[in-house]
C-alpha positions, -999 to 999 in steps of 0.1 A, spaced: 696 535 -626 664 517 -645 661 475 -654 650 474 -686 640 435 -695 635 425 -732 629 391 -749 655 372 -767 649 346 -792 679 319 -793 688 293 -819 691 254 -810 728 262 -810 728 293 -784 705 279 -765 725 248 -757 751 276 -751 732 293 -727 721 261 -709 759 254 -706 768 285 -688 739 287 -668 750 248 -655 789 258 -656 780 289 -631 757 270 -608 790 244 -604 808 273 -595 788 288 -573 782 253 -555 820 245 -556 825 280 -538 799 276 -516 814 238 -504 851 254 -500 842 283 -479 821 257 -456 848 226 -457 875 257 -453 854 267 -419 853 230 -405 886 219 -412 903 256 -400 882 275 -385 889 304 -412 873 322 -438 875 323 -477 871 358 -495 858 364 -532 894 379 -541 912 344 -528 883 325 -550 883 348 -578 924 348 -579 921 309 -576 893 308 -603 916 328 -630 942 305 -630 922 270 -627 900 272 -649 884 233 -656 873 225 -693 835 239 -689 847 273 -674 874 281 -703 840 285 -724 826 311 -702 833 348 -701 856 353 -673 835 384 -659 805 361 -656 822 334 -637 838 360 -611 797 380 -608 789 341 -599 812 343 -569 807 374 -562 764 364 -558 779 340 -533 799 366 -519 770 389 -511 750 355 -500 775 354 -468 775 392 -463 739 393 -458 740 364 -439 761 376 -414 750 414 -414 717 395 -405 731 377 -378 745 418 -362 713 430 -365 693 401 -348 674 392 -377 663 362 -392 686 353 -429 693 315 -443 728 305 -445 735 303 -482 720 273 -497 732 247 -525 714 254 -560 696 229 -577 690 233 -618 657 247 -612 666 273 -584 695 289 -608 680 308 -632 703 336 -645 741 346 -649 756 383 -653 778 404 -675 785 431 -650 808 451 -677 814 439 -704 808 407 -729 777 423 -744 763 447 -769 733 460 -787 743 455 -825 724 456 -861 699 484 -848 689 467 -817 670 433 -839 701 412 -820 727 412 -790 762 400 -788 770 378 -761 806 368 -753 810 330 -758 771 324 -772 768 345 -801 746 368 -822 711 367 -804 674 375 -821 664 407 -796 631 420 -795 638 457 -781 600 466 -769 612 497 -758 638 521 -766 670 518 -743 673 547 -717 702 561 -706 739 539 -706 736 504 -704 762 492 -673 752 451 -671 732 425 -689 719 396 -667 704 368 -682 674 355 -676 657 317 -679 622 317 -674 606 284 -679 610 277 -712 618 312 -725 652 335 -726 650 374 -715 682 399 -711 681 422 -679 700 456 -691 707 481 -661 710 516 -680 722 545 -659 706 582 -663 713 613 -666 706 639 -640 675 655 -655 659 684 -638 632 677 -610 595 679 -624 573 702 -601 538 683 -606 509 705 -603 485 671 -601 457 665 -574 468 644 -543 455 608 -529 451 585 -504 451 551 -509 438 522 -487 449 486 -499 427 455 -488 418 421 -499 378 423 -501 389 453 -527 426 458 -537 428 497 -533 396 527 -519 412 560 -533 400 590 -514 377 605 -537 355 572 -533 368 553 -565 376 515 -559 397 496 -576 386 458 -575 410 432 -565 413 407 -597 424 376 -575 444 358 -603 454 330 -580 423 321 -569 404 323 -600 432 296 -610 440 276 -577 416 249 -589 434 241 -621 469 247 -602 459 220 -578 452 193 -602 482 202 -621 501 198 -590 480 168 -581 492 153 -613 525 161 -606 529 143 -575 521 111 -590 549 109 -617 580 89 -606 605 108 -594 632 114 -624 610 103 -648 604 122 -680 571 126 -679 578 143 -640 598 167 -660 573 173 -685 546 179 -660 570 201 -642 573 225 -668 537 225 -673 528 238 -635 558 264 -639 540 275 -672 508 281 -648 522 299 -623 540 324 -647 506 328 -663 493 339 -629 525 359 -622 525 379 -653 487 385 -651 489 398 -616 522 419 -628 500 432 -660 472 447 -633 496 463 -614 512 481 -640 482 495 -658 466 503 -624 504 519 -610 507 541 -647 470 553 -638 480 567 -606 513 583 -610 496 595 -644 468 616 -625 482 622 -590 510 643 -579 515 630 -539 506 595 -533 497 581 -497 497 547 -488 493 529 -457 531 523 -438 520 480 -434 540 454 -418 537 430 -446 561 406 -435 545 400 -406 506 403 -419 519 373 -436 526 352 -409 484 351 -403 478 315 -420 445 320 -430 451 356 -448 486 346 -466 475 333 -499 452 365 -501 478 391 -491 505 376 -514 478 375 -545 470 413 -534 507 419 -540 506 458 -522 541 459 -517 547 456 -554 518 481 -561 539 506 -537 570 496 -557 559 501 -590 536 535 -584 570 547 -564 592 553 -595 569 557 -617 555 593 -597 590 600 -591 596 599 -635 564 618 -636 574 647 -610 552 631 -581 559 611 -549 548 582 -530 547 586 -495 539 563 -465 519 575 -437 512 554 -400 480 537 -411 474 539 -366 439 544 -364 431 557 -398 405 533 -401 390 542 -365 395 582 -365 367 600 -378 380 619 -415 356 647 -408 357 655 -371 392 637 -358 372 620 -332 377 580 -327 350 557 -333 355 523 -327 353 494 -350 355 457 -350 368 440 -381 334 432 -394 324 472 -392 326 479 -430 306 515 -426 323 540 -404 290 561 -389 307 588 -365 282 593 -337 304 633 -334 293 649 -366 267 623 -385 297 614 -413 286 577 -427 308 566 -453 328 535 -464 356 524 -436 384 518 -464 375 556 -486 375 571 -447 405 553 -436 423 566 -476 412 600 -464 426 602 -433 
């Protein structure tokens, strides 16, 4: 299964339409969400998505009648999943928010899981059930069957989501050099074979124009139109940094499942690396975890693999004798004392 996202271009008309059913599935979902809890505090007893789905098809108010039914019942069913992860969370002893009301600007797409949809006039538009003929721009070609269609609000801007399933296609044996990679924040990535591939810091290199953006924000009264304006303009920025960062990370993850067969990353608790106030910002600008992600099925198209190794002591172990040499955080040299090796700590720790 591969996401494909493409950019749709909607009239005045469609995308009043779209705004509709985007608000007309957020009510749903926060109507759900409000039975389920009042249903718990009166009774004592649960609600399922069949009994809200069942109850749904035949109570349809006047917003929902102009909404394709399949969308409507993948909105409870997101709520559905909400609980079950919720509770699966709970089992395992680990930390999940109880499903939360949505606000306008924390609902931001609705799904055709089946049907309601299709590619027509030679992909330039798609069919949506109860919106119309959209403008499409197909960037690239579809791959595979096309299974759902989620809809996407970004800002100011409309995208479709299409999940296309593949064919089995026969396993590529890749002949291609391997690699270890060490991520950082000083530099974003030291390959093995010495090459470094610098960390562009988007967010940084725009925090001071986010913060008086944000600044400004803060002083508009609350409900005003100018607050919304102003709004809009920090989301603008911060999907200007987001699509900058995501633009690096693609060109840098094509480059390496391009020229490398096995891929080694570091094994790093990110979650919890986040938790060190004064590195956050840093690490989530770094973005590794997406790097892994997006180099990870990109070798796997090309014939190659990404693996994860312990990153224990790779930094302290010497890459060209095995013996540990000690290092402090501020050690940026590794100089092994064993068998005279002096190289850079992140290109010996990718090594090893």
């Amino acid at each position: 299964m591969i996401s494909l996202k493409y950019r749709i271009y909607p009239n005045g008309g469609q995308e009043a339409k779209l705004l509709a059913t985007l608000t007309t599935c957020r009510y749903t979902y926060n109507n759900a969400l409000a039975e389920r809890i009042d249903k718990y505090k009166n009774d004592k007893t649960s609600v399922s998505y069949v009994d809200q789905a069942n109850h749904l098809s035949k109570n349809k108010n006047e917003y929902q009648v102009n909404v394709h039914s399949q969308v409507l019942q993948d909105t409870l069913r997101r709520l559905d999943k909400s609980f079950k992860r919720f509770f699966d969370g709970l089992k395992k002893g680990v930390r999940v928010g109880f499903p939360r009301f949505k606000a306008e600007n924390r609902f931001r797409s609705f799904c055709y899981p089946q049907s309601g949809f299709k590619i027509i006039n030679d992909g330039t538009h798609i069919r949506l059930s109860k919106i119309g003929d959209i403008k499409l721009r197909l960037s690239r070609p579809i791959e595979g069957k096309v299974k759902t269609c989620i809809v996407v609000r970004d800002v100011d801007q409309w995208f479709v989501v299409l999940a296309c399933e593949q064919s089995e296609k026969e396993p590529i044996i890749s002949n291609k050099p391997s690699i270890g990679i060490d991520v950082g924040i000083e530099k974003l990535a030291t390959l093995s074979n010495g090459s470094i591939i610098e960390n562009p810091r988007v967010l940084v290199k725009t925090q001071e124009k986010l913060a008086q953006q944000q600044r400004w924000l803060s002083r508009k009264k609350k409900g005003s139109k100018n607050r919304i304006k102003q709004r809009i303009k920090v989301a603008k920025l911060h999907r200007k940094i987001r699509r900058q960062r995501d633009d690096f990370l693609h060109k840098i993850s094509t480059h390496l499942a391009t020229n490398y067969g096995t891929i080694a990353f570091e094994e790093l608790n990110i979650r919890g690396m986040l938790k060190n106030h004064c590195l956050a910002k840093h690490i989530s600008d770094a973005s590794w975890n997406k790097l892994i992600q997006l180099t990870t099925y990109k070798a796997e198209s090309a014939g190659g693999q990404v693996v994860e190794v312990d990153a224990k002591y790779t930094s302290q172990n010497c890459s060209g004798c095995g013996e540990r040499v000690s290092k402090t955080l501020a050690d940026r040299i590794h100089c092994c004392p064993h068998c005279g090796l002096v190289m850079d700590r992140d290109e010996n720790a990718a090594v090893n």
